[in-house]
NUBA-483208 format. One record per atom (N, C-alpha, C): residue in one letter; x, y, z; residue number from 1. Coordinates in nm, 4 decimals, padded with zeros to 6 digits, always signed. Atoms other than C-alpha are relative to their C-alpha. Layout:
N
> type/x/y/z/seq
> A/X/Y/Z/NUM;
...
//
This chain:
176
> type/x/y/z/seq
> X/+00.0822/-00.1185/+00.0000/1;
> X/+00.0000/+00.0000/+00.0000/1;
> X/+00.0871/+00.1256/+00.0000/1;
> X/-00.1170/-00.1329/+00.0351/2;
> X/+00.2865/+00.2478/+00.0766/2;
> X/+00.0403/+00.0561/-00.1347/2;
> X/-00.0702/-00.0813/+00.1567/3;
> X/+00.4631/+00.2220/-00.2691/3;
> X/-00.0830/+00.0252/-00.0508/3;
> X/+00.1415/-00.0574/+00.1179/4;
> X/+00.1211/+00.2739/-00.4642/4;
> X/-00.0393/+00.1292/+00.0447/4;
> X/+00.0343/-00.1688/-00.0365/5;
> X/+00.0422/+00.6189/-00.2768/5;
> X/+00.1714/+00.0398/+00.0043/5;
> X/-00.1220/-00.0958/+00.0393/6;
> X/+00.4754/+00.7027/-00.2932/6;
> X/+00.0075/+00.0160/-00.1555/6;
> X/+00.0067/+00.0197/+00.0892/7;
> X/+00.4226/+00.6055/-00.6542/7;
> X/-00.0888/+00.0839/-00.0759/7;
> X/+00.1453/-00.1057/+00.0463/8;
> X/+00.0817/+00.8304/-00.6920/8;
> X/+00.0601/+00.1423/+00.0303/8;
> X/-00.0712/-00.1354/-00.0736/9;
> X/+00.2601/+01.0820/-00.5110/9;
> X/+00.1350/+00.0728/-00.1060/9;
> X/-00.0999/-00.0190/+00.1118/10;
> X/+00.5806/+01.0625/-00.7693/10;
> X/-00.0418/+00.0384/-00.1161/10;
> X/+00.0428/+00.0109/+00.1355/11;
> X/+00.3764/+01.0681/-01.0802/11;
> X/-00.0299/+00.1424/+00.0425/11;
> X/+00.0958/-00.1497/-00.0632/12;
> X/+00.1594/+01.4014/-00.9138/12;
> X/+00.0966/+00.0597/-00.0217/12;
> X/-00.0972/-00.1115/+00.0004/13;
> X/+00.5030/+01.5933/-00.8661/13;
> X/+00.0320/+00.0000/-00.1308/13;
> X/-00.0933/-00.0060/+00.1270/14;
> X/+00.6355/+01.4919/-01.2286/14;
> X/-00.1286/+00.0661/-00.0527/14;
> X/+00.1116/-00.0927/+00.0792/15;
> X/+00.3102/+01.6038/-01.3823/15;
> X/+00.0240/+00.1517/+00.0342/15;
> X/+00.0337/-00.1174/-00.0179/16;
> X/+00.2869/+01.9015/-01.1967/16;
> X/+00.1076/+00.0709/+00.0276/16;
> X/-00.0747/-00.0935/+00.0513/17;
> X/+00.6303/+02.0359/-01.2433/17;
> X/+00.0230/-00.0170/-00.1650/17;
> X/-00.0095/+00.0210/+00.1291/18;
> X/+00.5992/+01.9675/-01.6005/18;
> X/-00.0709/+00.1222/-00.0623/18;
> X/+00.0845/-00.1751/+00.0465/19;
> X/+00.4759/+02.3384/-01.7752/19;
> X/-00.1101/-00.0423/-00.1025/19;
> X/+00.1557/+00.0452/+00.1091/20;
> X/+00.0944/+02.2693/-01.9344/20;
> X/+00.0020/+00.1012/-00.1132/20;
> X/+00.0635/-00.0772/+00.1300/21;
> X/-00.0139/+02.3561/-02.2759/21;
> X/-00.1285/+00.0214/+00.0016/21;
> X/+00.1321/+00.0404/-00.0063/22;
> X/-00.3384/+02.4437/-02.2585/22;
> X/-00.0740/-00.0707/-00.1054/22;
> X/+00.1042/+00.0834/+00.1026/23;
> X/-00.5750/+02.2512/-02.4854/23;
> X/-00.0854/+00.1224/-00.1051/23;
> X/+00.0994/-00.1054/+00.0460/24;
> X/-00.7892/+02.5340/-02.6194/24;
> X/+00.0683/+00.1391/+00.0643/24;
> X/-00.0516/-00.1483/-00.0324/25;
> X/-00.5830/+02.8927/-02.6305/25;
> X/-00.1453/+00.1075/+00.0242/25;
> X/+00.0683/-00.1178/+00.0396/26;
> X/-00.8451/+03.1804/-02.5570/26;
> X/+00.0467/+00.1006/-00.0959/26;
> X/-00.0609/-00.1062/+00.0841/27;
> X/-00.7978/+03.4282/-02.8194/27;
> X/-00.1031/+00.1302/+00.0125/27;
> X/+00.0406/-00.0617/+00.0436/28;
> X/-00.9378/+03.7270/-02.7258/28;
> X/-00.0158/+00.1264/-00.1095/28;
> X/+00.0210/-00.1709/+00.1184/29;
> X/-01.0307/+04.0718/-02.9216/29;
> X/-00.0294/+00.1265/+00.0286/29;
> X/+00.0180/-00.0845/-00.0358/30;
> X/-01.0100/+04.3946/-02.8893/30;
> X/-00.0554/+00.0859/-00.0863/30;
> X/-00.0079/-00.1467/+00.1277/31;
> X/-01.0768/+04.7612/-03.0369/31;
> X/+00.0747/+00.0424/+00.0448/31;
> X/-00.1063/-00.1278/-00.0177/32;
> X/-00.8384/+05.0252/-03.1217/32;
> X/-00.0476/+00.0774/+00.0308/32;
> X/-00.0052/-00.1389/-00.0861/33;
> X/-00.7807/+05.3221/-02.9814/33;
> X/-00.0966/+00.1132/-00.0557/33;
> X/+00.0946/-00.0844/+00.0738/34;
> X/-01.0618/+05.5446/-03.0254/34;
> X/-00.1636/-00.0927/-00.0431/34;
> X/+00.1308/+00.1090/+00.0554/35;
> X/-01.3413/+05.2246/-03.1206/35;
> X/-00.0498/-00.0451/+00.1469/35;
> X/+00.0826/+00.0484/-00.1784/36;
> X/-01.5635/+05.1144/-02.8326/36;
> X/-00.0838/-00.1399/-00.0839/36;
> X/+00.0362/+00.0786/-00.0174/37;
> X/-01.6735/+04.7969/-02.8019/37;
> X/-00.1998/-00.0808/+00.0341/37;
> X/+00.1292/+00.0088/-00.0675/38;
> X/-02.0439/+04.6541/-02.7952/38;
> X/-00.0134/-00.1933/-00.0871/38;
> X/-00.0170/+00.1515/+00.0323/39;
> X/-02.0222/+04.2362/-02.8316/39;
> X/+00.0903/-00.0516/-00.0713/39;
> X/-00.1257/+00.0476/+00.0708/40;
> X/-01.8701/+04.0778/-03.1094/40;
> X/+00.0679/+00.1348/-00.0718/40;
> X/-00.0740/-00.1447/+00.0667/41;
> X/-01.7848/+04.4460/-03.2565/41;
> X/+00.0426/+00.1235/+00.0139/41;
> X/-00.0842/-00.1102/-00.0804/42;
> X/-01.5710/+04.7453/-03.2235/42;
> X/-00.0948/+00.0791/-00.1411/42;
> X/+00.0877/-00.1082/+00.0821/43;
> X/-01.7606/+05.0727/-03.3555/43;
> X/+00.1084/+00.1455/-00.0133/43;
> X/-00.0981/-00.0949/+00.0104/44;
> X/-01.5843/+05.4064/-03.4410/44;
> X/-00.1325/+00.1118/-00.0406/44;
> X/+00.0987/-00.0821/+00.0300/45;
> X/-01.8372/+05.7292/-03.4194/45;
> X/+00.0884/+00.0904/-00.0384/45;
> X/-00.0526/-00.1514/+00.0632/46;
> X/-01.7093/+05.9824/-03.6722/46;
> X/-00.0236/+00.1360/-00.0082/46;
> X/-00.0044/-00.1579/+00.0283/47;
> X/-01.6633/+06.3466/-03.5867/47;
> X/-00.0011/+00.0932/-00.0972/47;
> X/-00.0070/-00.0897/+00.0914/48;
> X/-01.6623/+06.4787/-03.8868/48;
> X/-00.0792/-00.0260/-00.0216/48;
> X/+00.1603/-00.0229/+00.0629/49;
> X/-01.9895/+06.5647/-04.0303/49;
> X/+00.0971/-00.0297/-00.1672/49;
> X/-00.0088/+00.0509/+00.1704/50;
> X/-02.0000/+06.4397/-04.4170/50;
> X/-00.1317/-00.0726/-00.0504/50;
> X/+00.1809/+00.0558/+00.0149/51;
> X/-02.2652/+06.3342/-04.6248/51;
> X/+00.0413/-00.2041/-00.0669/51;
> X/+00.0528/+00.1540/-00.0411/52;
> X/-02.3650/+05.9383/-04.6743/52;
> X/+00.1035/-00.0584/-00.0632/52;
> X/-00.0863/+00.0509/+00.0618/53;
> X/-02.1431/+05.8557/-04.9591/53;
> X/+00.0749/-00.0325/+00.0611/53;
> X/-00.1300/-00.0179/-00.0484/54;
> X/-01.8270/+06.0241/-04.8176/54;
> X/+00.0366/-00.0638/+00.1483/54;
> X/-00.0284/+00.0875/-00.1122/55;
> X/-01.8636/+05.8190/-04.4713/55;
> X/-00.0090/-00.1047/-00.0163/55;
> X/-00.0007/+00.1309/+00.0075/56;
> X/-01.9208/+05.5143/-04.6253/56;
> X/+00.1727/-00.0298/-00.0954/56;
> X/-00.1247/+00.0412/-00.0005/57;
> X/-01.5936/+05.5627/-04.7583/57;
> X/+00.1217/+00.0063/+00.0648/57;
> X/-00.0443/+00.0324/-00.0806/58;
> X/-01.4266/+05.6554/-04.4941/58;
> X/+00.0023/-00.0802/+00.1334/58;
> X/+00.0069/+00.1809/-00.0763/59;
> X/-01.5363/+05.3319/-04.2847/59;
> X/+00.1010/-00.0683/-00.1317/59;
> X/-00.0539/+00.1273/+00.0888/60;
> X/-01.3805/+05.1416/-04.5802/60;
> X/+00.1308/+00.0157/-00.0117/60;
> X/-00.1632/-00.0728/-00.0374/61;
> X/-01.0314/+05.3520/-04.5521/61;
> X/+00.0237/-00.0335/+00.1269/61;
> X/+00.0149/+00.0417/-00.1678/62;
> X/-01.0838/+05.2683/-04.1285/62;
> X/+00.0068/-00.1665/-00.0156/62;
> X/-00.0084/+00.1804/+00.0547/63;
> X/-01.1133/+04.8559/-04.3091/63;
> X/-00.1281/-00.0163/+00.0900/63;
> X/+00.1323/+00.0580/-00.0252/64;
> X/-01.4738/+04.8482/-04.2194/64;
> X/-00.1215/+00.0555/-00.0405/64;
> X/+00.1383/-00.0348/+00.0832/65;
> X/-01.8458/+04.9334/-04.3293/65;
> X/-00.1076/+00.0590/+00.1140/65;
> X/+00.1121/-00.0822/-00.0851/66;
> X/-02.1029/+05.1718/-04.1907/66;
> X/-00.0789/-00.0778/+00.0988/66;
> X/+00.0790/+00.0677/-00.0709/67;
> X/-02.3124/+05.0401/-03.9197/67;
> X/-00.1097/-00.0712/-00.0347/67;
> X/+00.0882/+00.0608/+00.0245/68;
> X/-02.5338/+04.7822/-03.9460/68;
> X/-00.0306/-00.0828/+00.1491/68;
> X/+00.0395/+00.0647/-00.1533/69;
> X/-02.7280/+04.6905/-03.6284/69;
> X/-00.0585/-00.1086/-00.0321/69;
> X/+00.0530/+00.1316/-00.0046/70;
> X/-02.8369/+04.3337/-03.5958/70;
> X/-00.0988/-00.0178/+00.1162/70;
> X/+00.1576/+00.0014/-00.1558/71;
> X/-03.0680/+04.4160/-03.2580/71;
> X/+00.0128/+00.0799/+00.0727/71;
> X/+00.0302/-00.0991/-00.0274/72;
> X/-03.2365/+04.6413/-03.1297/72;
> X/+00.0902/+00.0707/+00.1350/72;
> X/-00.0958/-00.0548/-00.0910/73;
> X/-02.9986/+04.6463/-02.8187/73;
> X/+00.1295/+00.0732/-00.0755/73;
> X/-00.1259/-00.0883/+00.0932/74;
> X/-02.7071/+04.7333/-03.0468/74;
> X/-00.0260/+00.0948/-00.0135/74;
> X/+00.1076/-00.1490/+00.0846/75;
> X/-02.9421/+04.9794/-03.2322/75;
> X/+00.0359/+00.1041/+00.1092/75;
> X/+00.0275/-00.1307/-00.0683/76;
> X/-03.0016/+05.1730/-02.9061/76;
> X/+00.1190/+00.0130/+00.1019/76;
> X/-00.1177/+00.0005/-00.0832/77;
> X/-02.6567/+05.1218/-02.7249/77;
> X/+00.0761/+00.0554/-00.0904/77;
> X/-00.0743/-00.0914/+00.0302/78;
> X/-02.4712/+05.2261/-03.0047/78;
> X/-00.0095/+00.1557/-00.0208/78;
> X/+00.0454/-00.1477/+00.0321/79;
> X/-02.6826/+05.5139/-03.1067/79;
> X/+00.0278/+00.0906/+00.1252/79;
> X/+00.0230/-00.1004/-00.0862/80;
> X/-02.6820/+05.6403/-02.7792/80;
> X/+00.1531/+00.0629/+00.0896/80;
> X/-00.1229/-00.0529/+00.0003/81;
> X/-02.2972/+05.7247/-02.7800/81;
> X/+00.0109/+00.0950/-00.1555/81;
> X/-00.0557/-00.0892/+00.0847/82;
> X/-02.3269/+05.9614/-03.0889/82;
> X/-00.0254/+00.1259/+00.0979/82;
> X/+00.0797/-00.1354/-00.0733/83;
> X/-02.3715/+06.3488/-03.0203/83;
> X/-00.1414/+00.0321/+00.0151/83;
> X/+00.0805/-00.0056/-00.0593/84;
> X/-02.6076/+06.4172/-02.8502/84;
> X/-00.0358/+00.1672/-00.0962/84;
> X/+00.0283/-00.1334/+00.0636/85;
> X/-02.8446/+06.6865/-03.0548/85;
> X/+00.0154/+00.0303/-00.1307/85;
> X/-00.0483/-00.0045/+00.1507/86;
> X/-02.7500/+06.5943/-03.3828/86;
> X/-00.0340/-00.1359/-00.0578/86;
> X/-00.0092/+00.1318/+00.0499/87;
> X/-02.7660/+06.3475/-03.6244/87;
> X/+00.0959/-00.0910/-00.0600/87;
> X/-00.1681/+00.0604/-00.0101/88;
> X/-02.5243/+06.0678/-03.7250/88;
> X/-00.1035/-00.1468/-00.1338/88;
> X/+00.0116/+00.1421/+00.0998/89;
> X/-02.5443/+05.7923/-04.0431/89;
> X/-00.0072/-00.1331/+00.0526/89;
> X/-00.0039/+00.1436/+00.0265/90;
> X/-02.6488/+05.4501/-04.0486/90;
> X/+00.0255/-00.0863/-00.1118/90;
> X/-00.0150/+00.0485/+00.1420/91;
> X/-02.5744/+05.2470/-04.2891/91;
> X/-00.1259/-00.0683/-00.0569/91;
> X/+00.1497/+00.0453/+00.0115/92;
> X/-02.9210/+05.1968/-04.3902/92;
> X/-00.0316/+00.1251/-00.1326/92;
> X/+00.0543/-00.0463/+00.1313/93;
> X/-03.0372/+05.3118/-04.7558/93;
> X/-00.1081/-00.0514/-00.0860/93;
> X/+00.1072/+00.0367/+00.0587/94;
> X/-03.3141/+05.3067/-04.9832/94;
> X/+00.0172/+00.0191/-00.1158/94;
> X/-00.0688/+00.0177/+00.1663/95;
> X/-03.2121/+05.2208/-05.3868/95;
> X/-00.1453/-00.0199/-00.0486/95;
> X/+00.0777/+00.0183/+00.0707/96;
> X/-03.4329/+05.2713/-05.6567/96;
> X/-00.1015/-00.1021/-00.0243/96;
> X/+00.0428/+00.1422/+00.0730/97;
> X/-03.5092/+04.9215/-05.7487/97;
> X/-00.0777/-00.0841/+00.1453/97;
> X/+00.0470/+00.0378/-00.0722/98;
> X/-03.6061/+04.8374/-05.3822/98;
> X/-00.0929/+00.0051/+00.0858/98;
> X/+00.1464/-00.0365/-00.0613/99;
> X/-03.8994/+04.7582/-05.1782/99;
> X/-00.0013/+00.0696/+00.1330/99;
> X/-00.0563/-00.0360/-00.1049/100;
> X/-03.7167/+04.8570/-04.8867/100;
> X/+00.1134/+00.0635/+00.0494/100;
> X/-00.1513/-00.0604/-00.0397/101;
> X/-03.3978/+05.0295/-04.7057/101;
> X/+00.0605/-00.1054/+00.0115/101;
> X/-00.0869/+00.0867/+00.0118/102;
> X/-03.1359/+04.8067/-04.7345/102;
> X/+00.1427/+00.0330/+00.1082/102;
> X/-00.1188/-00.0099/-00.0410/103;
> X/-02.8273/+04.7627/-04.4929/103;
> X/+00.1730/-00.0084/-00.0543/103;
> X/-00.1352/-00.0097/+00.0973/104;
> X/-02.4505/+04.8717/-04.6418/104;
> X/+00.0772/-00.1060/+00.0480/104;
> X/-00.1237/+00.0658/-00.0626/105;
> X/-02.1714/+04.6283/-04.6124/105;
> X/-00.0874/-00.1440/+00.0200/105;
> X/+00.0657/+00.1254/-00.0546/106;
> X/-02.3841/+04.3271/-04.4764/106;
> X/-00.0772/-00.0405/-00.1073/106;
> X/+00.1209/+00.0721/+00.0924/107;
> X/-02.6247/+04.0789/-04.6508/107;
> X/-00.1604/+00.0046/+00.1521/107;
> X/+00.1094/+00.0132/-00.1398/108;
> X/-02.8174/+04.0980/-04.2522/108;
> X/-00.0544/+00.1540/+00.0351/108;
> X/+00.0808/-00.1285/-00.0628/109;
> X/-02.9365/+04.3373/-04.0338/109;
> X/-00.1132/-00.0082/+00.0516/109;
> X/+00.1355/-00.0301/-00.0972/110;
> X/-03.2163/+04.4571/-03.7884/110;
> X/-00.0943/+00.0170/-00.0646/110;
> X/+00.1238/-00.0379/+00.1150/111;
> X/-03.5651/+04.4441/-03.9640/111;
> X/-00.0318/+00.1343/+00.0090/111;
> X/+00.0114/-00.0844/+00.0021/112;
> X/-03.5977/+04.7789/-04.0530/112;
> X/-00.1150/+00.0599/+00.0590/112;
> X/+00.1403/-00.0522/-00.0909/113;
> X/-03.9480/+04.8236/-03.9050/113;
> X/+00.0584/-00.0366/+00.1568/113;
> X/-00.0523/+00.0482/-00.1481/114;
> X/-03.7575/+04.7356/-03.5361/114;
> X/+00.0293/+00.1309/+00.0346/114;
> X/-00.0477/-00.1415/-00.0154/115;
> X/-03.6110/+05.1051/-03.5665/115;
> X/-00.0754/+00.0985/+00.0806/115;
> X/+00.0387/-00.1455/-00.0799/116;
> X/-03.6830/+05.4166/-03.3701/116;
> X/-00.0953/+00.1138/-00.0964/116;
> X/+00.0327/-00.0624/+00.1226/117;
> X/-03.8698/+05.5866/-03.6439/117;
> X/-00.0927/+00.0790/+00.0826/117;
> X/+00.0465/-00.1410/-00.0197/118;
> X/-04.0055/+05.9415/-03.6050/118;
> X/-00.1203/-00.0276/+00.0441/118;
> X/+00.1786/+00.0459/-00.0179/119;
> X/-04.3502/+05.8347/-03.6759/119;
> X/-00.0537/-00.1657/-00.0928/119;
> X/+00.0882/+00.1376/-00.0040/120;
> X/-04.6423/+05.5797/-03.6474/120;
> X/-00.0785/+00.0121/-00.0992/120;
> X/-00.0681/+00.0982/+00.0416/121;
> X/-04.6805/+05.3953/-03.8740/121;
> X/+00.1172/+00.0018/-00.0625/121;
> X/-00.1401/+00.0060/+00.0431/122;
> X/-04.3151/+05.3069/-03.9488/122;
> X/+00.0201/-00.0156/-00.1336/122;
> X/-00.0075/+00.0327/+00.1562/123;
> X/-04.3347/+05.3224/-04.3392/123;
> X/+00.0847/+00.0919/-00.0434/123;
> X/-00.0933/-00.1054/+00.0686/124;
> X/-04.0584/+05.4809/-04.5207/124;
> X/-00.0684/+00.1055/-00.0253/124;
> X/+00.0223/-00.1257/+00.0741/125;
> X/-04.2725/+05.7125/-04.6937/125;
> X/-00.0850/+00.1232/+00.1458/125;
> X/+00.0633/-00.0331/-00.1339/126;
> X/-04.4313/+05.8169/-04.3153/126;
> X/+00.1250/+00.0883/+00.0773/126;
> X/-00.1248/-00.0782/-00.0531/127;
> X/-04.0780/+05.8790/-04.2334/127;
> X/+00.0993/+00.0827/-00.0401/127;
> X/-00.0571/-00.1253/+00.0871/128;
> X/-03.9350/+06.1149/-04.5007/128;
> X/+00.0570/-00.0800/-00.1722/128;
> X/-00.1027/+00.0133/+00.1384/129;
> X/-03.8193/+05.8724/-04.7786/129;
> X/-00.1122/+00.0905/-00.0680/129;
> X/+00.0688/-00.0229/+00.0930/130;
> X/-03.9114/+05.9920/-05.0855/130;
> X/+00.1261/+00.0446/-00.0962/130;
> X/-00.1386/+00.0257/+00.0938/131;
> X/-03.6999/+06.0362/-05.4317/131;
> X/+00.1202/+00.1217/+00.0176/131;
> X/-00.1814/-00.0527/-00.0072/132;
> X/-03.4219/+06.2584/-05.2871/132;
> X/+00.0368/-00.0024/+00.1594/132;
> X/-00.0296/+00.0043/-00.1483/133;
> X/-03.4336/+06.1674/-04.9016/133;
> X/+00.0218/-00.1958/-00.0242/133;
> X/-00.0321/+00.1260/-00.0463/134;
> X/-03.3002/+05.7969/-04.9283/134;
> X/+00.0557/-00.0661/+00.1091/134;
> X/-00.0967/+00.0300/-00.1243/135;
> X/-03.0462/+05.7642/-04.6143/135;
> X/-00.0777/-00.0146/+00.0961/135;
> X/+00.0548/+00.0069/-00.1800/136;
> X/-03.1609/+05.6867/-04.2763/136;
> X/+00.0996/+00.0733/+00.0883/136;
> X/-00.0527/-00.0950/-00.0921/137;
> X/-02.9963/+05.9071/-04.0223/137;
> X/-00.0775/+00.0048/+00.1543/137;
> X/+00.0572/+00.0094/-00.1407/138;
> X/-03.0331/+05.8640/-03.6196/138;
> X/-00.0460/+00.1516/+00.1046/138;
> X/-00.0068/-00.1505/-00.0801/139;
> X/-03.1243/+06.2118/-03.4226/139;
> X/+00.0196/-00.0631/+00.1494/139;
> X/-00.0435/+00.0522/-00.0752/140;
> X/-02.9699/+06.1343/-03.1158/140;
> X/-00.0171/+00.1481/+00.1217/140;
> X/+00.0684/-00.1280/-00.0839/141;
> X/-03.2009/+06.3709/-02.8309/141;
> X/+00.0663/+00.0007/+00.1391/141;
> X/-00.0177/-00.0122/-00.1301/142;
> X/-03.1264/+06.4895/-02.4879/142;
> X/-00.1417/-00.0417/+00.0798/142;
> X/+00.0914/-00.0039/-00.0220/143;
> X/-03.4138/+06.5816/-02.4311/143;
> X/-00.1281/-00.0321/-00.0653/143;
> X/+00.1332/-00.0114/+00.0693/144;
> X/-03.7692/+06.4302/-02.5610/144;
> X/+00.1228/-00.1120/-00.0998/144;
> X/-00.0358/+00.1774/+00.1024/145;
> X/-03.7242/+06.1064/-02.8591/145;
> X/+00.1358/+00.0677/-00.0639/145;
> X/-00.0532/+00.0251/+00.1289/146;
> X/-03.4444/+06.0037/-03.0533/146;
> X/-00.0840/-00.0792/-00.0845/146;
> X/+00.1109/+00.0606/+00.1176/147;
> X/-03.5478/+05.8584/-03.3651/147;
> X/+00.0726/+00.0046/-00.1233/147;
> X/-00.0488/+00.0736/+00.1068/148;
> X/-03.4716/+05.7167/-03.7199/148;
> X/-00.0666/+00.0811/-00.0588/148;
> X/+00.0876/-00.0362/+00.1343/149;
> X/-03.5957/+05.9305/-04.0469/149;
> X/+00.1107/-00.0113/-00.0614/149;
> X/-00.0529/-00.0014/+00.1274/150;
> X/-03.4825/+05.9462/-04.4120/150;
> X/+00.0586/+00.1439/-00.0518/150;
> X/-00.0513/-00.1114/+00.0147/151;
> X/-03.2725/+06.2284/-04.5043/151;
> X/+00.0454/+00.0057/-00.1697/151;
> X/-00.1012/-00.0095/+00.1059/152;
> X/-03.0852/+06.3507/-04.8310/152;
> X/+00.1420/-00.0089/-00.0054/152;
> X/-00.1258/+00.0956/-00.0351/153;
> X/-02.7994/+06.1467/-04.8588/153;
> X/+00.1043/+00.0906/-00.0108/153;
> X/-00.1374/-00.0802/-00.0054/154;
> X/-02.5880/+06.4586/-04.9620/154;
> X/+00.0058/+00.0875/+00.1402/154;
> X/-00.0083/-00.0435/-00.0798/155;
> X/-02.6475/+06.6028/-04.6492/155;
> X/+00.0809/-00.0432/+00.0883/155;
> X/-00.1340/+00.0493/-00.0735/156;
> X/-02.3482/+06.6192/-04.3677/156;
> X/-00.0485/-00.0199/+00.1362/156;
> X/+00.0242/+00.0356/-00.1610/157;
> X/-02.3901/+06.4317/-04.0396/157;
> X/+00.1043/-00.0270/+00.0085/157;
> X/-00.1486/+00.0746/-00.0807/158;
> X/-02.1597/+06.2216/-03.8137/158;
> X/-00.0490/-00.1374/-00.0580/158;
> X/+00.0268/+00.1129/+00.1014/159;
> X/-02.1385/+05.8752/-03.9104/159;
> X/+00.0698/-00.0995/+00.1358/159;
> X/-00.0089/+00.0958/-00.0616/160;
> X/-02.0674/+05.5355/-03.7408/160;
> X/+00.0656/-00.0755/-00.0588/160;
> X/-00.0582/+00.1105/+00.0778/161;
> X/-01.8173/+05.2780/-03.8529/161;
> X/-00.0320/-00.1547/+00.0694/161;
> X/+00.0217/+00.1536/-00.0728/162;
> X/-01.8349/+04.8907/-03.7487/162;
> X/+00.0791/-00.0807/-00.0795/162;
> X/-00.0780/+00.1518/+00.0474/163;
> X/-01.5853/+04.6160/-03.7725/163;
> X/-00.0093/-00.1359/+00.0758/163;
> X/+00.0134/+00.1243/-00.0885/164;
> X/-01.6065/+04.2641/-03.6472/164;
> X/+00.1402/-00.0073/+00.0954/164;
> X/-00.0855/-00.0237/-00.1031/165;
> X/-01.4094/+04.2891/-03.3142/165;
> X/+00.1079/-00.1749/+00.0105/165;
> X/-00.0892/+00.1342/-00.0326/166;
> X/-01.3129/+03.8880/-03.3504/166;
> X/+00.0960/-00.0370/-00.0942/166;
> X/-00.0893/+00.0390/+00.1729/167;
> X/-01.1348/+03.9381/-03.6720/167;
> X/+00.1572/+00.0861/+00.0615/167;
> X/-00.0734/-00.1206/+00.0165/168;
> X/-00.9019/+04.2095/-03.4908/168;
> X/+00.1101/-00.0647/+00.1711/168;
> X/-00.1131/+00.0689/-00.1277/169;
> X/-00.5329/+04.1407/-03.2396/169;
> X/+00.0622/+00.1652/+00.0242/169;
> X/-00.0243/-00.1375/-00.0549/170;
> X/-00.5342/+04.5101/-03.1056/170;
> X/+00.0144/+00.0430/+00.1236/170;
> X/+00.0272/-00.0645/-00.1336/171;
> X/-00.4690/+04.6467/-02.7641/171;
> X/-00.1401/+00.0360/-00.0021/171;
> X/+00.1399/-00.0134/-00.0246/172;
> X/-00.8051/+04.6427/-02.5700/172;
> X/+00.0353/+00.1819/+00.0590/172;
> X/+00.0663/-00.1022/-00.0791/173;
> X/-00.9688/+04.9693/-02.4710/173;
> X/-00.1293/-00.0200/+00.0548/173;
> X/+00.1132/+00.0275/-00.1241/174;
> X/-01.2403/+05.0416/-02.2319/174;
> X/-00.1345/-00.0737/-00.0788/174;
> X/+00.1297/-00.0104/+00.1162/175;
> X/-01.5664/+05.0169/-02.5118/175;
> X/-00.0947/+00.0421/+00.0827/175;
> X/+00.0892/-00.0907/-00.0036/176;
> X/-01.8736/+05.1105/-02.3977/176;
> X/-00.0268/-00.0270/+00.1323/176;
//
């Protein structure tokens, strides 16, 4: 009985000065400096006012694509870090040929009737589209609603970028 517990006892120490590999590395993800964090994705709210185009190309110069919320928590967590009192781009548009606003960059996205929209009933044409207000744009209130309408895409807001945070090996910052 002795040697089988000095023997259990020998094996225990050799294992356990032996340095483990773990089996499964965690890999986490961060955002850069300046991007805040809200699940799998790091967001970047752009200070510079510009109109719809010109921020959808500077997300793509930043190596990512205008916002596209996937739920309604996103929706109202990210929105509610733009300026306050102003309005700010989504990546949410309405093309000729379609029955609906369409999300940039993605094939997904939040069903567009899920949105914050000005007014009841939530129908594009209820909420300003019409043939030179295509963009969606967030008004982001202090006081009294924010809310989703359709603007003219050449018009200059702030804008929102979004990259997938698990694709990215960046020093973490705080996020949201």
């Amino acid at each position: 009985m002795f040697y089988k517990i000095a023997l259990v006892a020998c094996f225990l120490g050799f294992v356990l000065s032996v340095p483990m590999r773990k089996a499964f590395t965690a890999k986490y993800s961060y955002c850069a400096d300046g991007w805040m964090r809200f699940k799998e994705s790091c967001f970047y709210i752009e200070m510079k006012k510009m109109d719809f185009q010109e921020a959808q190309l500077t997300c793509m110069e930043r190596g990512a694509t205008m916002f596209v919320a996937d739920t309604v928590e996103e929706w109202l967590e990210v929105m509610a870090h733009t300026p306050l009192n102003y309005w700010s781009w989504a990546g949410l548009r309405y093309d000729n040929d379609a029955k609906q606003a369409k999300w940039r960059g993605s094939g997904g996205g939040l069903a567009v009737s899920a949105l914050d929209w000005l007014n009841s009933p939530a129908t594009a044409e209820n909420n300003g589209m019409n043939t030179v207000a295509r963009c969606v744009a967030h008004y982001n209130g202090d006081v009294g609603k924010s809310y989703s309408f359709y603007y003219h895409c050449g018009m200059d807001f702030y804008s929102i970028c979004e990259k997938n945070a698990t694709l990215l090996d960046v020093p973490a910052d705080k996020g949201f």
